[in-house]
PAFI-229189 format. One line per field, with one value per residue (C-alpha): x negated, y, z; residue number from 1; residue in one letter. Coordinates in nm, 3 decimals. Layout:
residues N
x <- X ...
y <- Y ...
z <- Z ...
seq <- NUM ...
type <- A ...
END
This chain:
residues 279
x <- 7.031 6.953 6.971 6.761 6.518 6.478 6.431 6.127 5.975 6.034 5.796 5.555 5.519 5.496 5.260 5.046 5.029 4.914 4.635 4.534 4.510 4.335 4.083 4.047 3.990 3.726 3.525 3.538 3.247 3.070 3.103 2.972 2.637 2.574 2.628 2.380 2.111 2.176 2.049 1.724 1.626 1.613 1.949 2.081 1.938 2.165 2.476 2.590 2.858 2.576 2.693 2.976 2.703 2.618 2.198 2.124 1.769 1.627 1.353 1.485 1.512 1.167 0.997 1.158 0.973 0.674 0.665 0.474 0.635 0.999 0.949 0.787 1.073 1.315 1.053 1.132 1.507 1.484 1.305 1.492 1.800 1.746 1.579 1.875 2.119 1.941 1.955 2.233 2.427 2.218 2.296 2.667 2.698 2.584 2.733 3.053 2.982 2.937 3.243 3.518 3.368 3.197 3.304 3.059 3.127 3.125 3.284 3.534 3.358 3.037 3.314 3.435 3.114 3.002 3.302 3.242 2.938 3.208 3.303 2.963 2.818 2.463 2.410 2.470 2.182 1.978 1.737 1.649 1.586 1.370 1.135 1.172 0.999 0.766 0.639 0.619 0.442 0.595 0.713 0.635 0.645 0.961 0.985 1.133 1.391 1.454 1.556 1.824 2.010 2.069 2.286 2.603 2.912 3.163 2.951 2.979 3.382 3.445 3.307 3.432 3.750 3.659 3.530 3.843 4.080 3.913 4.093 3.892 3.999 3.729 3.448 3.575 3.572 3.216 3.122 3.265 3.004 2.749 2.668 2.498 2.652 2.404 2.456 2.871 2.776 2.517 2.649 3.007 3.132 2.900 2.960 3.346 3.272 3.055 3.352 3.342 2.964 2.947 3.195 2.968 2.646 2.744 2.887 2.569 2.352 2.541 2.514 2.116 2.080 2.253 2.113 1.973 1.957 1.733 1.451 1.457 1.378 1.183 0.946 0.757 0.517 0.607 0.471 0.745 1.031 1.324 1.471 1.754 1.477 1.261 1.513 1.643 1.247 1.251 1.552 1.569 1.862 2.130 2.187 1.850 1.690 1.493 1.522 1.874 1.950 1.652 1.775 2.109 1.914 1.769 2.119 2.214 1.900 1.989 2.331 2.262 2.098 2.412 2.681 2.476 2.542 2.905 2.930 2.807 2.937 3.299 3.499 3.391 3.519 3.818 3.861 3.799 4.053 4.296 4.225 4.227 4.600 4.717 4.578
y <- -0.762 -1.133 -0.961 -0.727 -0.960 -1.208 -0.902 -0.782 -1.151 -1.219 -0.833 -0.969 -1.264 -1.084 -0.814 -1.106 -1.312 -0.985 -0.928 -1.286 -1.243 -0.950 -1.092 -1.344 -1.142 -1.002 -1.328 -1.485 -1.250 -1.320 -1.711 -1.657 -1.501 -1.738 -2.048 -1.887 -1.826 -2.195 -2.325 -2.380 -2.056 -2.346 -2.508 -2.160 -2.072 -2.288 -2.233 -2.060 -2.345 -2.578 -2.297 -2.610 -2.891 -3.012 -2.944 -2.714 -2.591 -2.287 -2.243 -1.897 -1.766 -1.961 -1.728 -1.403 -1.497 -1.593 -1.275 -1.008 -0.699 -0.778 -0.842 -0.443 -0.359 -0.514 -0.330 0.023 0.002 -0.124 0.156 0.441 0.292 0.253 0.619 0.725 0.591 0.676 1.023 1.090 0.923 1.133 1.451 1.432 1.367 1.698 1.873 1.710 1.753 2.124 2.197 2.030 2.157 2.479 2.790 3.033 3.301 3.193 2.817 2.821 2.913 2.709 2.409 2.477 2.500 2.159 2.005 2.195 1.914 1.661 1.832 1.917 1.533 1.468 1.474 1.865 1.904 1.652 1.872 2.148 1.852 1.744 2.060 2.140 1.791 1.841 2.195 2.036 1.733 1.444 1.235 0.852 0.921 0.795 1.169 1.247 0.917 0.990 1.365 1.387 1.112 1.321 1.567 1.394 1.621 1.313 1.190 1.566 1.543 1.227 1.290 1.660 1.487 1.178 1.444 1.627 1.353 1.346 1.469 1.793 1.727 1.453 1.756 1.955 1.742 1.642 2.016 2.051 1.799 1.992 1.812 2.050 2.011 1.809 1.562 1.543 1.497 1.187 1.001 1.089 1.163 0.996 0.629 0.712 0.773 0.422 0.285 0.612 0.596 0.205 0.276 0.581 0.391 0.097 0.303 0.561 0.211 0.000 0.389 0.387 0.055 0.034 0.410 0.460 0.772 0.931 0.671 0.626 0.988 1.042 0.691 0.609 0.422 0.026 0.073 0.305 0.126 0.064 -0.329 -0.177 0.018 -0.210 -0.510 -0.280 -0.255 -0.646 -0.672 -0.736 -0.761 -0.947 -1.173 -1.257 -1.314 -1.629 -1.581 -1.547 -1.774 -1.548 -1.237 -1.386 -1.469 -1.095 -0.982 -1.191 -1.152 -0.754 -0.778 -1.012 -0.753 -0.549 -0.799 -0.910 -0.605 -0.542 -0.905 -0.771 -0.449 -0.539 -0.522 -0.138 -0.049 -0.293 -0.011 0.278 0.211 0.144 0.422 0.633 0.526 0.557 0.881
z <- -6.056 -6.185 -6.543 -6.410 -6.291 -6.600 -6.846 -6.594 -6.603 -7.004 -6.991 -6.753 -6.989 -7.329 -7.114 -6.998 -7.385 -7.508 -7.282 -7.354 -7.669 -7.609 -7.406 -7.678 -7.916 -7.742 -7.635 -7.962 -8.111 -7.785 -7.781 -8.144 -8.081 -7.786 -8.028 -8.302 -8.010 -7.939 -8.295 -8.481 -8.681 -8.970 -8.972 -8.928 -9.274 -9.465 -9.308 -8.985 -9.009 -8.802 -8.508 -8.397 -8.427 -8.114 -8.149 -7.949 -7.841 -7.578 -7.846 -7.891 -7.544 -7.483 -7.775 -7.591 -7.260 -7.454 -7.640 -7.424 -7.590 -7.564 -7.149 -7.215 -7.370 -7.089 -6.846 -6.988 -7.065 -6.658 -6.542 -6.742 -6.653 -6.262 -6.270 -6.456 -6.256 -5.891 -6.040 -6.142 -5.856 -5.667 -5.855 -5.915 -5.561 -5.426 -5.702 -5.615 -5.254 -5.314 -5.548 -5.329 -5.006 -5.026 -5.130 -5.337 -5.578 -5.946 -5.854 -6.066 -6.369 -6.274 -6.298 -6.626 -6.770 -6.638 -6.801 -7.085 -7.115 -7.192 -7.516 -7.693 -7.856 -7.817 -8.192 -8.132 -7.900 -8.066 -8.273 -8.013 -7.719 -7.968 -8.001 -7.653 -7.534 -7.844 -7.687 -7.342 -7.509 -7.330 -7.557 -7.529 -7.162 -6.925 -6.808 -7.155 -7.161 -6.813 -6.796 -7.097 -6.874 -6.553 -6.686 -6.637 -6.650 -6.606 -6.302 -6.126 -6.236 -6.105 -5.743 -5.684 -5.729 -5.513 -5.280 -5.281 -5.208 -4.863 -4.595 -4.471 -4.115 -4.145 -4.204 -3.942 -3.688 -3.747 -3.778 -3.420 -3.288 -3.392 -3.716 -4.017 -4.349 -4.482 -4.242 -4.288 -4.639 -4.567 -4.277 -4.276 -4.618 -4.886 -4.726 -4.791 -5.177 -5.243 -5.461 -5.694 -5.679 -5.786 -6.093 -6.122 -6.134 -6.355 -6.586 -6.598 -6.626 -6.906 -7.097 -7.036 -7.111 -7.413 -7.542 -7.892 -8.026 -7.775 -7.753 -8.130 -8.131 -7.843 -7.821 -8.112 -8.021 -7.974 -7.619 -7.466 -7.704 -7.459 -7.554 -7.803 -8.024 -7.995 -8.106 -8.321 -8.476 -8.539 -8.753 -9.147 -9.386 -9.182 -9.506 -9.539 -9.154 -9.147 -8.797 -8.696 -8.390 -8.215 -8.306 -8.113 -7.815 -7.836 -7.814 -7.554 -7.362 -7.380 -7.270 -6.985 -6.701 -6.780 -6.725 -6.384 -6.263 -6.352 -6.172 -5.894 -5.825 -6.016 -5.648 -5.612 -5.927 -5.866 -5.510 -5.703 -5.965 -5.732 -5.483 -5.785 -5.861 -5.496 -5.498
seq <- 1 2 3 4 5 6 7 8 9 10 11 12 13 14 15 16 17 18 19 20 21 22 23 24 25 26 27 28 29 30 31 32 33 34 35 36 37 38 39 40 41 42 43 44 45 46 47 48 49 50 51 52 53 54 55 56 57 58 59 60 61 62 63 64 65 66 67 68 69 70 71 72 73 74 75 76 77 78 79 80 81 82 83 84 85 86 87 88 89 90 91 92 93 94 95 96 97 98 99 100 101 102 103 104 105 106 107 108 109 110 111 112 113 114 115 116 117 118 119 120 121 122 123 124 125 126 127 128 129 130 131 132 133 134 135 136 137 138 139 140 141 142 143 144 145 146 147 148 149 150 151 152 153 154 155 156 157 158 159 160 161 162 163 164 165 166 167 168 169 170 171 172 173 174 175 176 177 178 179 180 181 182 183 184 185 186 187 188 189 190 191 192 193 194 195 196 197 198 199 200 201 202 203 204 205 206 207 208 209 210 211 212 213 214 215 216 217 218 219 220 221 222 223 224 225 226 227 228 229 230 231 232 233 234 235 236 237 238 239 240 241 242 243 244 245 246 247 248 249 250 251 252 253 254 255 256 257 258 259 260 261 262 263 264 265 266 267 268 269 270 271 272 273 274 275 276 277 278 279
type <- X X X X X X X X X X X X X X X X X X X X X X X X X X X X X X X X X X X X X X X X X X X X X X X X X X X X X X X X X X X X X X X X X X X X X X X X X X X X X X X X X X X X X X X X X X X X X X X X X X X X X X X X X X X X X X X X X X X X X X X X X X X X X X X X X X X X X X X X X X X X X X X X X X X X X X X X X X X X X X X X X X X X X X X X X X X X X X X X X X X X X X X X X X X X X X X X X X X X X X X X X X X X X X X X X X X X X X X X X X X X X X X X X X X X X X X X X X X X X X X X X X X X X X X X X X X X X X X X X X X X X X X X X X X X X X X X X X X X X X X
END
């Protein structure tokens, strides 16, 4: 048993130095764009080495706020995301609603096909999106960066089997007070799901945020540019950027709403993991 014990502490400790290092490994690239956002576009341009000086300025961040079309940038990645998000939270919880609980003909099949979604890439669908939006003429409009967003077969997967993992004795017994379905699935069941639908929503906003390949196709006008095309827009040859500490700050200015809001909701996706391995 003491044998036993030491060889399951010596793998604790070799599990925990590799997830340090890990984690390090991670940060360092991180820690480095924060340090060049830090720094004078000027000093930057003869060495990056001035990174570990101790100057360090706000100039860059101070340009971003003083620059009217990057805050119209943050504005539209903001809206498409939070539309995006509301929706398909929204969605994927009455599909999942209706796939765990309800019986109609075709279920099965209707199921497949939604997880079918998971195996075709966007790059597939790319081109015909494309006309279609083009015949309806919305392009440069949030309807067209919105709508591609709120088909989410992973979202609908998730929460039929979130859904599922709920007792049905808990329907039932609402159903015999008189409740409709509607209302078991608002007031008694959906409250029961709001770890799934935090992991749900964070991940469905960090993939909005962060999208590219849609609004580069679909917004060309500098207008309706969400922040990554539009940052995207502003950047020259890496090697050869005279303005390299505010391209940093650009980054970091991107990534910041994001991590907010993992900050924030990080103990529902702690419950959902875990709830997901008890289960």
């Amino acid at each position: 048993m003491a044998w036993a014990g030491k060889k399951q502490a010596s793998t604790n400790r070799i599990t925990a130095m590799i997830v340090v290092a890990a984690a390090i490994l991670m940060i360092v690239p991180l820690a480095w764009v924060l340090l060049l956002s830090l720094k004078d576009n000027s000093e930057l341009m003869t060495s990056t080495a001035t990174a570990f000086n101790g100057r360090y300025t706000l100039d860059n961040y101070l340009n971003i706020l003083a620059d009217g079309q990057v805050l119209r940038w943050v504005l539209n990645s903001l809206i498409v995301s939070v539309f995006v998000t509301t929706g398909v939270l929204a969605l994927s919880s009455l599909a999942g609603y209706g796939f765990a609980r309800l019986e109609f003909p075709g279920k099965n099949i209707l199921f497949v096909i939604v997880l079918l979604g998971l195996a075709v890439p966007e790059q597939a669908v790319i081109i015909a999106r494309h006309q279609i939006f083009s015949w309806l003429s919305i392009h440069n409009t949030y309807p067209a960066l919105i709508i591609p967003g709120l088909a989410a077969p992973f979202g609908v997967f998730l929460m039929t089997q979130y859904f599922r993992a709920i007792p049905k004795a808990i329907d039932e017994a609402a159903l015999l007070d008189g409740a409709s379905r509607f209302t078991v699935f608002r007031k008694v069941l959906l409250p029961l799901t709001i770890p799934a639908q935090a992991t749900l929503g964070i991940f469905t906003f960090l993939t909005a945020w962060n999208d590219y390949w849609w609004p580069l196709v679909s917004a060309t006008k500098g207008s309706m540019f969400t922040l990554t095309v539009g940052i995207a827009s502003q950047q020259q040859n890496f090697a050869q950027t005279e303005g390299l500490g505010f391209l940093m700050a650009q980054a970091v200015f991107a990534a910041l709403p994001v991590l907010l809001v993992y900050i924030y909701f990080q103990k529902y996706i702690i419950q959902a993991v875990a709830g997901a391995a008890v289960k």
